[in-house]
C-alpha positions as CSV (number, residue, x, y, z in Angstrom):
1,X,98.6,101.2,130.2
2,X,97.7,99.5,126.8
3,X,94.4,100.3,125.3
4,X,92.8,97.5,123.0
5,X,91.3,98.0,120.0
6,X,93.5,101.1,119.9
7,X,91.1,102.5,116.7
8,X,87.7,102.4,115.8
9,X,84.5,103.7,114.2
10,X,84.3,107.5,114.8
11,X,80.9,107.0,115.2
12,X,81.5,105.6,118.7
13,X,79.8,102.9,120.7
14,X,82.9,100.7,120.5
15,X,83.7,98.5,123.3
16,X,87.5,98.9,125.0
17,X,88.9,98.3,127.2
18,X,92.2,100.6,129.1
19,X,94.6,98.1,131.1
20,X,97.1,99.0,133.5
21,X,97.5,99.4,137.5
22,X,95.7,100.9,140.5
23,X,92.8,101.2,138.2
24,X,89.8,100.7,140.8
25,X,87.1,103.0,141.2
26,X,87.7,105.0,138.0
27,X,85.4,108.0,138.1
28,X,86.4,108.9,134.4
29,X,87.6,108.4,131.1
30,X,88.3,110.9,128.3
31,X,88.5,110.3,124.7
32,X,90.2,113.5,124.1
33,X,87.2,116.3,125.3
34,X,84.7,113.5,125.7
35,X,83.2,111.3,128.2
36,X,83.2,107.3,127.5
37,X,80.8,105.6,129.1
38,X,82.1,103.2,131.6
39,X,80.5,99.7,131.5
40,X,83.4,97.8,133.7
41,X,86.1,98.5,136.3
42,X,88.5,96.6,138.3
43,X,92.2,97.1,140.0
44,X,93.4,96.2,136.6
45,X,91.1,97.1,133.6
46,X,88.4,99.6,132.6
47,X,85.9,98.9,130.1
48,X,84.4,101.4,128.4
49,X,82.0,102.3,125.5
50,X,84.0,105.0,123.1
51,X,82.4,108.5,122.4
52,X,81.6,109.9,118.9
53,X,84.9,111.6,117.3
54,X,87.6,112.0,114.6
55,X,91.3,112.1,114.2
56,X,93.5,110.8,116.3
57,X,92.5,111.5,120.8
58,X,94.5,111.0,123.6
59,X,92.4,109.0,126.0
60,X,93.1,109.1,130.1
61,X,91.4,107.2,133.0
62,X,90.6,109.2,136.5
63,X,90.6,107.9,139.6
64,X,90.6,109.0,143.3
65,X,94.1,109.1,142.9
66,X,94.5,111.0,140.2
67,X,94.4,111.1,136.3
68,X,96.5,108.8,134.2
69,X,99.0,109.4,131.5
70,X,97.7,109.6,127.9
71,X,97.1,106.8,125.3
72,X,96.0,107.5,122.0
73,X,93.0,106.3,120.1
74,X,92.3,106.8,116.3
75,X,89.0,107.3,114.7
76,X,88.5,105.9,111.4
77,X,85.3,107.0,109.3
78,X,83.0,104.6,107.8
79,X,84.2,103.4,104.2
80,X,83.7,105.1,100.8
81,X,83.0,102.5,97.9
82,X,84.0,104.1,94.6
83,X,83.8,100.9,91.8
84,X,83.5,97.7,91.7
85,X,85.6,96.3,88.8
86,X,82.9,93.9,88.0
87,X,79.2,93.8,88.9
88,X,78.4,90.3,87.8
89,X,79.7,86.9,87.9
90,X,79.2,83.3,87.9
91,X,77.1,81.6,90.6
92,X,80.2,79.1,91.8
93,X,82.1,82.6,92.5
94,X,85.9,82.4,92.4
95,X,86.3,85.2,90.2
96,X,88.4,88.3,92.0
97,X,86.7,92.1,92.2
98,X,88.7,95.0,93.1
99,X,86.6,97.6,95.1
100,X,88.0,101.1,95.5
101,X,86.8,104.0,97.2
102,X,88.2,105.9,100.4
103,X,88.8,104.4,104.1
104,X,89.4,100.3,102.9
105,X,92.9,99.4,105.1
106,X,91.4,98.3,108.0
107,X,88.7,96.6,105.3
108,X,88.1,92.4,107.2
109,X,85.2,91.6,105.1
110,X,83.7,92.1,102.5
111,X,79.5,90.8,102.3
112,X,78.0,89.6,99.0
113,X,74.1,89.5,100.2
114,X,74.1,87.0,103.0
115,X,77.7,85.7,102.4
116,X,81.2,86.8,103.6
117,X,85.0,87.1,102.5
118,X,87.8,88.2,103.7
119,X,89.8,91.1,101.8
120,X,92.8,91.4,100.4
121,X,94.6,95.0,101.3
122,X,96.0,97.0,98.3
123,X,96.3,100.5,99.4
124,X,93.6,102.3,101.6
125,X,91.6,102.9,98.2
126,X,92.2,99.4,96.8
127,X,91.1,96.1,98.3
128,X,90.4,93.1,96.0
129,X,88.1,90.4,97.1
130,X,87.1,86.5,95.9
131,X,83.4,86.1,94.9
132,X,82.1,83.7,97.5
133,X,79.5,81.4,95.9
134,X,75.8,82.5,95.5
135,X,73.0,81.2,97.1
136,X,70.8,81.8,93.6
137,X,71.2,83.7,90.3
138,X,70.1,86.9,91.1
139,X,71.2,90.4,92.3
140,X,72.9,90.6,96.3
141,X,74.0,94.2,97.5
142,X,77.6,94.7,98.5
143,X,79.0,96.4,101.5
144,X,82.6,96.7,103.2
145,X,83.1,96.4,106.6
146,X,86.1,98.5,108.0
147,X,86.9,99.7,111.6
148,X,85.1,102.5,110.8
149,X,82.0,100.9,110.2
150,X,79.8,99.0,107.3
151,X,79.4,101.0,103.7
152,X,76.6,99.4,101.6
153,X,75.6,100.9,98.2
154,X,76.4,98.3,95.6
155,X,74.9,95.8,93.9
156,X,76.5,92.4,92.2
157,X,74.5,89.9,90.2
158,X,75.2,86.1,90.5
159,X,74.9,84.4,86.9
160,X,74.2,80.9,86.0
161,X,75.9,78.9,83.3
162,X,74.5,79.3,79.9
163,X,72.8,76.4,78.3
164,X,72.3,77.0,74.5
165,X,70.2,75.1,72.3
166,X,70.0,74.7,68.3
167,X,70.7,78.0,65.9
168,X,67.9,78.7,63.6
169,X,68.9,78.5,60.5
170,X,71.2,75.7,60.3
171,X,73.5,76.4,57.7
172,X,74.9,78.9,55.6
173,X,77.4,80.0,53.1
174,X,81.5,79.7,53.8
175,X,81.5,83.6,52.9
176,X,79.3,84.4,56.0
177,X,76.9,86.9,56.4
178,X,73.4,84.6,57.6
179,X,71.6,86.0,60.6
180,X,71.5,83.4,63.0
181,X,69.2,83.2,66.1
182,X,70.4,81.3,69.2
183,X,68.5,79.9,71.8
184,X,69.4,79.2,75.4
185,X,69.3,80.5,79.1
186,X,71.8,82.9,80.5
187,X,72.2,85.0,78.1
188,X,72.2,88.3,79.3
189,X,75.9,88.4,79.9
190,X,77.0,87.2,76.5
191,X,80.4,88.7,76.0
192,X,81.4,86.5,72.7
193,X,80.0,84.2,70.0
194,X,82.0,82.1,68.3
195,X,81.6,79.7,64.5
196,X,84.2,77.1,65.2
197,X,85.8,79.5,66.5
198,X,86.2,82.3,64.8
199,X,83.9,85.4,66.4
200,X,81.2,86.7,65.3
201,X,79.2,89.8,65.9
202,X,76.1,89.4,68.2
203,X,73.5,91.2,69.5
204,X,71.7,90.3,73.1
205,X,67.8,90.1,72.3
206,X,67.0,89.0,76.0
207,X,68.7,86.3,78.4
208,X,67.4,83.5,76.6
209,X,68.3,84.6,72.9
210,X,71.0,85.7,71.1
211,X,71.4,87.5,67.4
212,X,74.8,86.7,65.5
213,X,75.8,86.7,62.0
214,X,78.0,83.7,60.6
215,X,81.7,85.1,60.4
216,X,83.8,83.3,57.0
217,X,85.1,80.7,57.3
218,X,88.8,80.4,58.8
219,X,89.9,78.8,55.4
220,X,87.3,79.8,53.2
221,X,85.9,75.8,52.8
222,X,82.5,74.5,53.8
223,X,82.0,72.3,56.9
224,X,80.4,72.6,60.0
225,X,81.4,74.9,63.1
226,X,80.2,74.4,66.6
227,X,78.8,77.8,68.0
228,X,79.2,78.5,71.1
229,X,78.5,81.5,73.5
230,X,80.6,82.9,76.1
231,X,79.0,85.1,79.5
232,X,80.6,85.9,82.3
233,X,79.8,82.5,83.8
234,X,81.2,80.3,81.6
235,X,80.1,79.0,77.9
236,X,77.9,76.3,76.0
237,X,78.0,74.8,72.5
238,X,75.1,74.3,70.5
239,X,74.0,70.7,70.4
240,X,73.9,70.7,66.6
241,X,77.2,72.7,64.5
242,X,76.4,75.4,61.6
243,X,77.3,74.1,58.6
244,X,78.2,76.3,56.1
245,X,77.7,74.6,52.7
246,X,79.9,75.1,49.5
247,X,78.6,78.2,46.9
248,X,77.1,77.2,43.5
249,X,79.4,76.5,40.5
250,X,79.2,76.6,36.7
């Protein structure tokens, strides 16, 4: 007599339905010390709508002629997010989150405000997950769906790509040390800025400027240097390089 879904939310109100023989007329069927509520019944099949409950309950069908043997059922509780291992990313998605928390190995989707992927099972405290694109920059909650249930609580914000526009000043000396503002969109994220590539410390004013101060030179020697600013979604160059300009000489 198979029982199918064998598990489910302990919450109840899960359809399932109890297969087997001589099942017609079925006048009751325990989940454990509780009542389901039948909802179909033929020679071959009860359907039923599971009771509240937790841990693992041997479920039987009664009939005029008698009770049946036991099957089991197991309750799983509703999912317990922990940490997302990041809360923002680029609006194309792609990028892979790892979500822990209690309750995630029967995890089949995962929903990033009004759009859905599908899991991948670490361990039942560890499932990792690939972005689906966003609909919008912006903040979407995040929830898990499990047998168990749904677990919201989270929040994950979709980025667009920067754009950057010219650094004010314009130039500077090989030895560094000029204040530089940058303008652009998306800037909020900003994890590096770069003078022809060599990093340079920054500070975020707001998402659509950035603070940095002109690292030396690589090799010392005058020149220009593209800037460019990396988020989390991806970078942009400055349509005009830095150019650092040779010190005075006697």
């Amino acid at each position: 007599m198979p029982i199918n879904p064998s598990s489910g939310s302990s919450g109840g109100g899960q359809s399932v339905a109890i297969t087997g023989s001589n099942l017609s007329g079925a006048t009751a069927v325990h989940f454990g010390s509780k009542l389901a509520t039948i909802t179909a019944d033929t020679p071959t099949s009860v359907t039923v709508t599971t009771p509240a409950g937790n841990g693992v309950v041997p479920v039987t069908v009664t009939t005029p002629g008698g009770t049946s043997n036991p099957l089991n059922f197991f309750y799983v509780g509703a999912p317990f997010k922990s940490a997302l291992s990041a809360t923002a990313g680029p609006l194309g998605g792609g990028n892979i989150v790892t979500i822990t928390g209690i309750g995630l190995s029967t995890a089949t989707a995962v929903h990033f405000g009004a759009n859905t992927a599908t899991p991948t099972i670490v361990s039942d405290s560890v499932i990792t997950v690939a972005v689906p694109a966003g609909a919008a920059a912006g903040a979407v909650g995040v929830s898990v769906t499990t047998t168990g249930g749904t677990n919201n609580g989270f929040s994950y914000t979709y980025v667009d790509t920067p754009t950057i526009g010219t650094a004010n000043p314009t130039s500077g000396p090989a030895s560094g040390g000029t204040a530089v503002t940058i303008p652009g969109t998306g800037f909020a994220t900003t994890q590096s800025v770069t003078f022809g590539g060599v990093p340079a410390p920054f500070t975020v004013i707001n998402d659509t400027t950035v603070s940095a101060v002109s690292p030396p030179t690589a090799d010392g020697a005058p020149g220009p240097a593209d800037i460019t600013v990396t988020t989390v979604a991806g970078s942009a160059t400055s349509p005009t390089p830095f150019q650092y300009v040779a010190g005075p000489g006697i």
